[in-house]
C-alpha positions as a Markdown table, in Angstrom:
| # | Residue | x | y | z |
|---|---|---|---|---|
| 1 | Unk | 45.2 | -25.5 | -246.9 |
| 2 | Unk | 45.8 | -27.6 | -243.8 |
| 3 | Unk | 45.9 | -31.1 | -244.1 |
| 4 | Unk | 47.4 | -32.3 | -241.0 |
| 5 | Unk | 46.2 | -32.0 | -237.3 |
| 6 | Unk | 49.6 | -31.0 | -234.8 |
| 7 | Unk | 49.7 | -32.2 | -231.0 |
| 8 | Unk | 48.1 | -29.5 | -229.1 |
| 9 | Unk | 48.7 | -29.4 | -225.2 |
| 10 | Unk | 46.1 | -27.8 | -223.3 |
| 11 | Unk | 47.5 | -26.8 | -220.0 |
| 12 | Unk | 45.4 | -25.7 | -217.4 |
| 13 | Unk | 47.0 | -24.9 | -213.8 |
| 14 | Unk | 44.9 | -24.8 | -211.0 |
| 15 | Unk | 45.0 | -24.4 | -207.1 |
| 16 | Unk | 42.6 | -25.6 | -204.7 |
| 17 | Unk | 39.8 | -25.1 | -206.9 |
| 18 | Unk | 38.0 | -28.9 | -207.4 |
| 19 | Unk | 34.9 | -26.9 | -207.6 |
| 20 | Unk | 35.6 | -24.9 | -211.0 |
| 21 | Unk | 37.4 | -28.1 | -212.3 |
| 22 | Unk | 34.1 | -29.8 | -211.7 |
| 23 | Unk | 32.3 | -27.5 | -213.6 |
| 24 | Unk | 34.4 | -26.7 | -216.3 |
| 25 | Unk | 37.3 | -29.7 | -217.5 |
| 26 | Unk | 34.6 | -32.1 | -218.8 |
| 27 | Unk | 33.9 | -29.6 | -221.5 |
| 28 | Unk | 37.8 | -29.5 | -222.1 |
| 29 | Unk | 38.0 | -33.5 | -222.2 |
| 30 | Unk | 34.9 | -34.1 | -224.7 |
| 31 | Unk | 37.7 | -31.6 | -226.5 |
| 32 | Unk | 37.0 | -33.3 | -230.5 |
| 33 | Unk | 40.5 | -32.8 | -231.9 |
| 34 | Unk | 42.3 | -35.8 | -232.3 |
| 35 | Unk | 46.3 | -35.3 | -231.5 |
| 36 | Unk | 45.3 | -33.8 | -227.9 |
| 37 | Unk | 47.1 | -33.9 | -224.6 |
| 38 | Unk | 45.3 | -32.3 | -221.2 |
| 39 | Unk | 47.7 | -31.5 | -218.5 |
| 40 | Unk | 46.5 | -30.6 | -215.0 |
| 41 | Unk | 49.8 | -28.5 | -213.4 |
| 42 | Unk | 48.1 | -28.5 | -209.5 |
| 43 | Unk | 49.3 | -26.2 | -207.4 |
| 44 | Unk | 49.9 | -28.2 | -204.4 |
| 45 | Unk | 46.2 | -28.4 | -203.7 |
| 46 | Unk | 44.8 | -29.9 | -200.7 |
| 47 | Unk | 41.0 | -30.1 | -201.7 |
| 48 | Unk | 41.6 | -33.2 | -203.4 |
| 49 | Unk | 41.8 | -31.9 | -207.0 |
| 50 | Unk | 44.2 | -34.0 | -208.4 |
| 51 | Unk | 42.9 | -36.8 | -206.7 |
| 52 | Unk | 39.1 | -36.1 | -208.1 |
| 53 | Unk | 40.6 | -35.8 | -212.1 |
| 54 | Unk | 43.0 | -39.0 | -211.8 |
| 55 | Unk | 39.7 | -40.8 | -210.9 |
| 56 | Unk | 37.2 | -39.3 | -213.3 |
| 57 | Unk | 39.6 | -38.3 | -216.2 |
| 58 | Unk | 42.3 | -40.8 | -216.4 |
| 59 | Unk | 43.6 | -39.5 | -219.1 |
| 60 | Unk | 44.4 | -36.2 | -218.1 |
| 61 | Unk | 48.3 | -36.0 | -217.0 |
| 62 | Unk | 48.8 | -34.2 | -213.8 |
| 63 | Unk | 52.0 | -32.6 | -213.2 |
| 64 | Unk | 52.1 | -31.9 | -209.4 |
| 65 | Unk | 54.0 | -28.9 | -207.9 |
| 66 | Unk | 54.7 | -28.8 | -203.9 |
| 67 | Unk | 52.9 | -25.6 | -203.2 |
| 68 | Unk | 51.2 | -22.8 | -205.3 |
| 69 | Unk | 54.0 | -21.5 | -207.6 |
| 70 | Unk | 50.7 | -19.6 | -209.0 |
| 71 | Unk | 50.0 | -18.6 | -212.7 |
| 72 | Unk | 53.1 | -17.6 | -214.3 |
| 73 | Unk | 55.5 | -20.5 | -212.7 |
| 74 | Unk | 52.8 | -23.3 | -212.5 |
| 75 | Unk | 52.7 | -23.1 | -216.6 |
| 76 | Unk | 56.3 | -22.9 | -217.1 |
| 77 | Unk | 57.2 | -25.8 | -214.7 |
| 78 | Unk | 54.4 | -27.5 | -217.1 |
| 79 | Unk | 55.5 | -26.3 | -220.5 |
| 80 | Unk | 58.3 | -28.9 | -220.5 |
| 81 | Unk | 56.4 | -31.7 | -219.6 |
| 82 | Unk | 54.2 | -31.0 | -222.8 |
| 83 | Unk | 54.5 | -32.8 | -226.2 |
| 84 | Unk | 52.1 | -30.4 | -228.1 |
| 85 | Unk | 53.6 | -28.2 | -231.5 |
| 86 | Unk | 50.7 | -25.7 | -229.8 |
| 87 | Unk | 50.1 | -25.3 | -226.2 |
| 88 | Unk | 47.0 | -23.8 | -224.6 |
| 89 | Unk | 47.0 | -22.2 | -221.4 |
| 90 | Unk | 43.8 | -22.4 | -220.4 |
| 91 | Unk | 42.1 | -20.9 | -216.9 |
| 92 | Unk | 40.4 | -23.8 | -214.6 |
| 93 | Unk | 37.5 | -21.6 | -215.1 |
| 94 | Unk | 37.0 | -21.5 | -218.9 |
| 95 | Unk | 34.4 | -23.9 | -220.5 |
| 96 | Unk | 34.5 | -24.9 | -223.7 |
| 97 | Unk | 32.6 | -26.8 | -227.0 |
| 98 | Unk | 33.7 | -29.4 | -228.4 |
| 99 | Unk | 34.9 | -27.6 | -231.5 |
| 100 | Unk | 37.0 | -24.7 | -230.3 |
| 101 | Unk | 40.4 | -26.0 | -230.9 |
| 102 | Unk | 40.1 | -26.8 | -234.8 |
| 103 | Unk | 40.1 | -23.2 | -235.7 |
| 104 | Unk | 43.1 | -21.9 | -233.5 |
| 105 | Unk | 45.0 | -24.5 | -235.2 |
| 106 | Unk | 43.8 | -23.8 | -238.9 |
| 107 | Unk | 45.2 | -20.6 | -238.4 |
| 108 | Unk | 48.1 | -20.8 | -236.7 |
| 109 | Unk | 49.0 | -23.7 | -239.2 |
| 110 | Unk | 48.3 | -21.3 | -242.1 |
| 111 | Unk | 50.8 | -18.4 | -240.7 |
| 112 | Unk | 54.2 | -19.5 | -239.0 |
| 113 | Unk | 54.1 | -15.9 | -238.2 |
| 114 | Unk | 51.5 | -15.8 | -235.8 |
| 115 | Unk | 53.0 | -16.4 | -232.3 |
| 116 | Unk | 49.9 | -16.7 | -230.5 |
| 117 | Unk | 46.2 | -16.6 | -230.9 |
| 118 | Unk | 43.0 | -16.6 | -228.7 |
| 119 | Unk | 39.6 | -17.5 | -229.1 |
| 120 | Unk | 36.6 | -15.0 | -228.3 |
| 121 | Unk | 36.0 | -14.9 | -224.7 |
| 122 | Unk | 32.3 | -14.7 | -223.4 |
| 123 | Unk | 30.7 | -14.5 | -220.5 |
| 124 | Unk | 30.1 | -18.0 | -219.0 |
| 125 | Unk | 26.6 | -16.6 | -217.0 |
| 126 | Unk | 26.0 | -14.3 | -219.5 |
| 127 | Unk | 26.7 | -15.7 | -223.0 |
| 128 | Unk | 25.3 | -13.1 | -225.0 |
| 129 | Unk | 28.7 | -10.7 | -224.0 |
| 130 | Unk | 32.3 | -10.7 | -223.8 |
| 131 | Unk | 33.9 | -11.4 | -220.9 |
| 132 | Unk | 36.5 | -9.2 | -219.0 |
| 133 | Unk | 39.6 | -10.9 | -219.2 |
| 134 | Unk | 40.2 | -10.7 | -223.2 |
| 135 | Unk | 36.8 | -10.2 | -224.3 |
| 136 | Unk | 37.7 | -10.1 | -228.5 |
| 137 | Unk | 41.3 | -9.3 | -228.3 |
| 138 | Unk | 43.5 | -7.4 | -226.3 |
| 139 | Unk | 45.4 | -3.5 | -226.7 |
| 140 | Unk | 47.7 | -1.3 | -224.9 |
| 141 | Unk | 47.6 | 2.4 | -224.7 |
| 142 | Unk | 50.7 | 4.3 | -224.3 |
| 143 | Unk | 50.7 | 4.4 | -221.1 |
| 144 | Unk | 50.9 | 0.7 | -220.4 |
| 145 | Unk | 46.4 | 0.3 | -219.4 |
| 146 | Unk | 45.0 | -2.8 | -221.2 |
| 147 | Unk | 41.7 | -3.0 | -222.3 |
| 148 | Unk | 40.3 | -5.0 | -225.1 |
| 149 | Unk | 37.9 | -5.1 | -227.8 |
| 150 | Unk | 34.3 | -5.4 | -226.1 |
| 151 | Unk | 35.7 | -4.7 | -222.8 |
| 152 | Unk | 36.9 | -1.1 | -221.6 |
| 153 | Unk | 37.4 | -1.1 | -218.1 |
| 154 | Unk | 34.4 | -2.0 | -216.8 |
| 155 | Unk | 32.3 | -1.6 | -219.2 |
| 156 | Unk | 31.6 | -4.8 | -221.6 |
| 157 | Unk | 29.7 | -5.1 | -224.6 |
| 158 | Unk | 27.2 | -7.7 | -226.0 |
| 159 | Unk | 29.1 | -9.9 | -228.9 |
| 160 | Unk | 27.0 | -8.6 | -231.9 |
| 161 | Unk | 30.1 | -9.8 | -234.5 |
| 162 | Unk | 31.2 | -5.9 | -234.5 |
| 163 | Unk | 35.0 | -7.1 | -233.9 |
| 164 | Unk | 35.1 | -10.4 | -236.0 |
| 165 | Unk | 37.3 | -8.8 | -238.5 |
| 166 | Unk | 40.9 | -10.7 | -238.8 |
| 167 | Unk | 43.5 | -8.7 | -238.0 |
| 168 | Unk | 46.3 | -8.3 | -235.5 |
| 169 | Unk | 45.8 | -7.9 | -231.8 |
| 170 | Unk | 48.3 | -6.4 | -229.3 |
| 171 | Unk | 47.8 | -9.5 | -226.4 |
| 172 | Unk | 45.9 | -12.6 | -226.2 |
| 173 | Unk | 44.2 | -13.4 | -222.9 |
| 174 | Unk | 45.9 | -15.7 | -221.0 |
| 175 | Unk | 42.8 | -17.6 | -219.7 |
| 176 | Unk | 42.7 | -19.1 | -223.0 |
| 177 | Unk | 45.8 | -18.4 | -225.3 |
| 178 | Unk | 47.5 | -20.5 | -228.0 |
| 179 | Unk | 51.3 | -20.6 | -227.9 |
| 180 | Unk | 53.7 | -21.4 | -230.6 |
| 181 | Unk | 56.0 | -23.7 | -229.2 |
| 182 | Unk | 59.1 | -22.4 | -231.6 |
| 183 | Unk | 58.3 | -18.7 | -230.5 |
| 184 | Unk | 58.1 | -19.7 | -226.9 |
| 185 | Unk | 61.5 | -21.5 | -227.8 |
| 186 | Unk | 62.9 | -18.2 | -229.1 |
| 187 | Unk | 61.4 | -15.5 | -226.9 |
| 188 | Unk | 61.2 | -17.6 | -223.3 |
| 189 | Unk | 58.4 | -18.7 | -221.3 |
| 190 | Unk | 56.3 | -16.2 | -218.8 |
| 191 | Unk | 58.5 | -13.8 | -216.7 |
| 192 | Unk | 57.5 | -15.3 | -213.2 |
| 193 | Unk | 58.7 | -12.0 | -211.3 |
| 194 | Unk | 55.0 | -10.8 | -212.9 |
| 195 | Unk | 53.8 | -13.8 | -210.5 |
| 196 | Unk | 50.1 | -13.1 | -212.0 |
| 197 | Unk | 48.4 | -10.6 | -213.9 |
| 198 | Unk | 49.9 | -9.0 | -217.3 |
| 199 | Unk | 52.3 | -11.5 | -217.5 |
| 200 | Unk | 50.4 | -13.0 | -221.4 |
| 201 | Unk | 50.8 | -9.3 | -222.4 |
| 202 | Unk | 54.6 | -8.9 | -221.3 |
| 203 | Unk | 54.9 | -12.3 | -223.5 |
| 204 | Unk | 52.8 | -10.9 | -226.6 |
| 205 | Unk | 55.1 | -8.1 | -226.7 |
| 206 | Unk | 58.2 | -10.3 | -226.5 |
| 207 | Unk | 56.6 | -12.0 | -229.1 |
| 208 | Unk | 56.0 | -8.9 | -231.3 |
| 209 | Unk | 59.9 | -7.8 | -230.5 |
| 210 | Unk | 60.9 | -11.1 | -232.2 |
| 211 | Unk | 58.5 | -10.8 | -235.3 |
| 212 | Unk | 55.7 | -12.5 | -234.6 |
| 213 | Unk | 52.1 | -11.7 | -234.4 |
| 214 | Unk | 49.1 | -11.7 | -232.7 |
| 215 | Unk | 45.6 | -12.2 | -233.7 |
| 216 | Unk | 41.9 | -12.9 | -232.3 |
| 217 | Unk | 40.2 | -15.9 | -233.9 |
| 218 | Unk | 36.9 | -14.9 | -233.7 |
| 219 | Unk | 35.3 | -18.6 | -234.9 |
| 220 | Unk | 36.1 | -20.1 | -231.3 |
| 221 | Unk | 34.2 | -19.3 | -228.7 |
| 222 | Unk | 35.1 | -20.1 | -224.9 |
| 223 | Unk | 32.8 | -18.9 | -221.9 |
| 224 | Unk | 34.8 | -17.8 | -218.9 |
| 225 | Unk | 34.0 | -17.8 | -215.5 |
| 226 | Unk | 36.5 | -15.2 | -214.1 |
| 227 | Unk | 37.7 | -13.7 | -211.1 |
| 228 | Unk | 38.9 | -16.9 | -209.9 |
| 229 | Unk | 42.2 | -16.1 | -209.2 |
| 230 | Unk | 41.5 | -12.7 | -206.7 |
| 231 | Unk | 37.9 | -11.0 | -206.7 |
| 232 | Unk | 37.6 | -7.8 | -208.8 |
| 233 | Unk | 38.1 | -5.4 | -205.4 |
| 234 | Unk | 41.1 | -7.2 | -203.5 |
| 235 | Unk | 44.3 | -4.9 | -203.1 |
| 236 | Unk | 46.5 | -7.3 | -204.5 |
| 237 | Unk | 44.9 | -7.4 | -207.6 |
| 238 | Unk | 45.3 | -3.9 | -207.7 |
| 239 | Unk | 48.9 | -4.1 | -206.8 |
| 240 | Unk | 49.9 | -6.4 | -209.4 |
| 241 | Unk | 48.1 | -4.4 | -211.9 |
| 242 | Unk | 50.2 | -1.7 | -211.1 |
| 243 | Unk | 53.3 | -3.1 | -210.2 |
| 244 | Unk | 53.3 | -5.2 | -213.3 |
| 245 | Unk | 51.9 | -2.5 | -215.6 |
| 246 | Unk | 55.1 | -0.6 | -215.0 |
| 247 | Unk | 57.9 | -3.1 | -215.4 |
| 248 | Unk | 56.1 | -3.9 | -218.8 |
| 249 | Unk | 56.8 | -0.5 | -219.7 |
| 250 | Unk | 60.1 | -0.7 | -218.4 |
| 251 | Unk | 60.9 | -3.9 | -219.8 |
| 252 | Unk | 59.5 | -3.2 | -223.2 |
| 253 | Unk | 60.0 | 0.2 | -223.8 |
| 254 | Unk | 62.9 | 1.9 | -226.0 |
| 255 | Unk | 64.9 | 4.3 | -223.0 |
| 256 | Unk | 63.9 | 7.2 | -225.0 |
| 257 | Unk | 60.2 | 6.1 | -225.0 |
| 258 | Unk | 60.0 | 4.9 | -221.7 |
| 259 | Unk | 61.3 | 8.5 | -220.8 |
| 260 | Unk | 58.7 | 9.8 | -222.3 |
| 261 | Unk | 56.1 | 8.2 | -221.3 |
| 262 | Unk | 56.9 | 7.6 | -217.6 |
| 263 | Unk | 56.6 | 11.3 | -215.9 |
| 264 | Unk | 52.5 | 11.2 | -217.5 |
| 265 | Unk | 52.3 | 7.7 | -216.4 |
| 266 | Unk | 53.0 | 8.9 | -212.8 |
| 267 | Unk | 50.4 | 11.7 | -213.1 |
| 268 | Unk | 47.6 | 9.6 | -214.2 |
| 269 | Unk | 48.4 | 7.2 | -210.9 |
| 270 | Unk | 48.2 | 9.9 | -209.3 |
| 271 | Unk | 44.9 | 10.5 | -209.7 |
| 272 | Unk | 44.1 | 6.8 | -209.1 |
| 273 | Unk | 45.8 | 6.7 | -206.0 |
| 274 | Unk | 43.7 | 10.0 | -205.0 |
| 275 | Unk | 40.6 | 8.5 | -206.1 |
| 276 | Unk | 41.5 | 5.6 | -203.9 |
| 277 | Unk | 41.5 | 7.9 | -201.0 |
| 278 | Unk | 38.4 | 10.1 | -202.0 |
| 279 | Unk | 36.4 | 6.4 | -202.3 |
| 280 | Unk | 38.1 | 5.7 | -198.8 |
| 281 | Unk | 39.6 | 2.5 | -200.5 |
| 282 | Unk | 42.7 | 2.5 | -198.0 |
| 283 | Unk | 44.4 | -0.5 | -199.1 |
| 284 | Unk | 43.9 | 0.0 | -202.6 |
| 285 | Unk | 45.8 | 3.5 | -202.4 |
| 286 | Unk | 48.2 | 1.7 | -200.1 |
| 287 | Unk | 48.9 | -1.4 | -203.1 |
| 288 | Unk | 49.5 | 1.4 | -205.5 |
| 289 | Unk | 52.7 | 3.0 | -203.1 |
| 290 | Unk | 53.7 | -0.6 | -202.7 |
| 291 | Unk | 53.4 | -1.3 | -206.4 |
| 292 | Unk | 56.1 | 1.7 | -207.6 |
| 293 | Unk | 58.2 | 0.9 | -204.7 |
| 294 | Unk | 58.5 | -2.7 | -205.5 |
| 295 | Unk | 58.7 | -2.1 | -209.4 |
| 296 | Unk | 61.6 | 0.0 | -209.0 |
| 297 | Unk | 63.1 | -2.8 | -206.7 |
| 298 | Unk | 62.7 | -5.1 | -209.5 |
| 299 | Unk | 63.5 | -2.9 | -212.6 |
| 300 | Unk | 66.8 | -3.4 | -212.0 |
| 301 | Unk | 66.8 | -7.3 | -212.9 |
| 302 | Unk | 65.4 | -6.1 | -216.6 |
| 303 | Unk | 68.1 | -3.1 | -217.3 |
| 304 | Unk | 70.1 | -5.2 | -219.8 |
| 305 | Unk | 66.1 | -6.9 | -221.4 |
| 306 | Unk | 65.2 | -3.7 | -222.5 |
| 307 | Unk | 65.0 | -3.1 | -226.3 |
| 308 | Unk | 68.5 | -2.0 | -228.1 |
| 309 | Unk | 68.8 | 0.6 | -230.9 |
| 310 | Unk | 69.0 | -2.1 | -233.5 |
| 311 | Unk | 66.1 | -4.4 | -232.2 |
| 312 | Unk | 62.7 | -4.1 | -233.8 |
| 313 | Unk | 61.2 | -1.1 | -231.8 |
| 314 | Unk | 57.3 | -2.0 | -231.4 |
| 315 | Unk | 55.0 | 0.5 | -229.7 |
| 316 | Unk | 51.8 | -0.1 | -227.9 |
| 317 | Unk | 49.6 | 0.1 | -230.7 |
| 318 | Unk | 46.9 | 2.9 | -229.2 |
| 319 | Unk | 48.6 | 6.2 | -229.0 |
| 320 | Unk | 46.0 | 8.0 | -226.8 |
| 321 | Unk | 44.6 | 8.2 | -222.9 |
| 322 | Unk | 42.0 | 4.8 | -222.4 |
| 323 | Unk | 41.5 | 6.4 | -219.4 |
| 324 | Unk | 41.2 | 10.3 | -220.7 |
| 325 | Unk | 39.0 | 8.5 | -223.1 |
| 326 | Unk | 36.7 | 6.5 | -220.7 |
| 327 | Unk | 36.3 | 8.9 | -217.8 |
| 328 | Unk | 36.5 | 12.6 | -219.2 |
| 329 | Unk | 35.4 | 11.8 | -222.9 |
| 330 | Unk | 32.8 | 9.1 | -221.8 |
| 331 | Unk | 34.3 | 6.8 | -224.9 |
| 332 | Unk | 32.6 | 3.1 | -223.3 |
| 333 | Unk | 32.9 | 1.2 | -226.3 |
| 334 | Unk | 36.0 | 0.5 | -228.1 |
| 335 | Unk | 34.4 | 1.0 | -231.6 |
| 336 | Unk | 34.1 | 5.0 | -230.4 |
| 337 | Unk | 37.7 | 5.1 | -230.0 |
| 338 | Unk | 39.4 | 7.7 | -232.5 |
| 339 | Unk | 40.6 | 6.3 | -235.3 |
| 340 | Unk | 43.3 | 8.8 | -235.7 |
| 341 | Unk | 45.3 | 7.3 | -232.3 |
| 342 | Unk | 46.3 | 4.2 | -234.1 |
| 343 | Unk | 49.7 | 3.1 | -235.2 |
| 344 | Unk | 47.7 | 0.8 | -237.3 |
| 345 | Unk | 44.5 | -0.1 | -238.0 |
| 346 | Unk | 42.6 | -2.2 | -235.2 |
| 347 | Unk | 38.7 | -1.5 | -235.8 |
């Protein structure tokens, strides 16, 4: 049983973006948890954000960084500055009630295994279903594509309570993700050559190296915005997603695995890249060239990070195809995944 109530910090980075703080930090501020601390890390805006919450929310700390060191640099140039046991990172675009912190905190109080946790992310202009980035919970398949309970590529599914069971999680969104401050402490903060995108699910695995775990808490609810870092069709989110797909792999992967799983990988982004060129998307096709030249640039920097024979080896926890499952086998919802291509148990 819990009888104490830890500092959280709720950390929330943002960049030229008064607008979405305007709509969505009040709800963070009428926050009811008493031992709470709201940092604004600005990204060296110039629309007068910082400005706009040191007059309306005094209390909010801002932590002010000379340009846009974006998602994954903007947190940790903030972590440091925070007091909390917990801290949140939470997207500028994420509104929340009053009550969504006391149950993140019950149960990462009540296992000092758990390394993170997330709340269940819905839709902010459509509250009746998930939302994309995290939707109930976060997976892997082997071939480094994330998708998430409730949210399969594109297709997302109305919250009907079919994935409230507790259980573990591969990655926790990190538009709204609750961070042990020991784990972080063991395992490091966000790898900022990610820059954005993938960067929570490199850390969830780091976390999951070390022994922790992950779960969803499905009794807080946050609505998210989204697509307020790049729209949903802009090349460089498409070559992040590749580019940083890959060094997770790389990064994360036992040699042998990564071996393994690397010459299929390039055959299924293949067929992205041609299906790029059929839909005449030239600079999509073009981001996903870039995005293997520059991760093999980079995969050098992580050739002594990578998992050693006497480390705990953890896989990605879905052994099959999301996308042989989604496009060919017409699988849209995760509860129609096979049950048989789990390590463990995730339904």
């Amino acid at each position: 049983m819990v009888t104490s109530t830890p500092w959280v910090s709720v950390i929330i980075v943002s960049w030229n973006a008064r607008h979405l703080l305007e709509q969505c930090l009040p709800s963070v501020v009428a926050t009811d948890y008493p031992h709470l601390e709201i940092i604004l890390a600005d990204n060296g805006s110039t629309d007068g954000s910082a400005e706009w919450v040191a007059t309306r929310f005094p209390t909010v700390r801002i932590i002010r960084h000379p340009e846009n060191w974006a998602f994954c640099r903007g947190n940790n140039a903030a972590i440091p500055h925070a007091r909390g046991d917990y801290i949140v990172l939470l997207n500028n675009d994420v509104e929340v009630p009053p009550n969504w912190l006391w149950p993140l905190v019950h149960r990462m109080e009540a296992d000092p295994q758990l390394g993170a946790v997330q709340p269940k992310l819905r839709q902010y202009h459509r509250r009746t279903h998930f939302e994309y980035a995290g939707a109930a919970g976060g997976f892997l398949d082997r071939f480094g594509y994330p998708f998430a309970r409730g949210r399969i590529f594109d297709t997302v599914e109305p919250d009907e309570g079919q994935y409230d069971n507790p259980g573990p999680i591969f990655w926790a969104t990190g538009a709204a993700i609750m961070l042990r401050r020991s784990a972080l402490e063991q395992v490091g903060l966000l790898d900022e050559q990610f820059v954005l995108h993938m960067e929570e699910i490199d850390l969830c695995w780091r976390l999951q190296r070390a022994g922790y775990r992950i779960e969803l808490v499905p009794q807080s609810v946050v609505y998210h915005l989204g697509g307020s870092s790049l729209p949903p069709h802009d090349a460089r989110k498409t070559y992040f997603n590749f580019r940083n797909s890959l060094l997770l792999l790389y990064k994360n992967l036992p040699p042998a695995e990564w071996h393994r799983t690397f010459p299929l990988r390039i055959l299924l982004d293949g067929i992205a890249f041609l299906r790029f060129l059929f839909l005449r998307r030239w600079k999509d096709a073009l981001a996903v060239i870039k995005a293997y030249h520059d991760a093999h640039r980079l995969s050098r920097h992580y050739r002594q990070m990578r998992p050693k024979d006497n480390e705990l080896v953890v896989l990605p926890s879905y052994r099959g195809s999301i996308a042989w499952d989604y496009f060919v086998l017409r699988r849209r919802r995760f509860q129609d995944l096979p049950a048989r291509r789990w390590l463990t148990s995730a339904h």
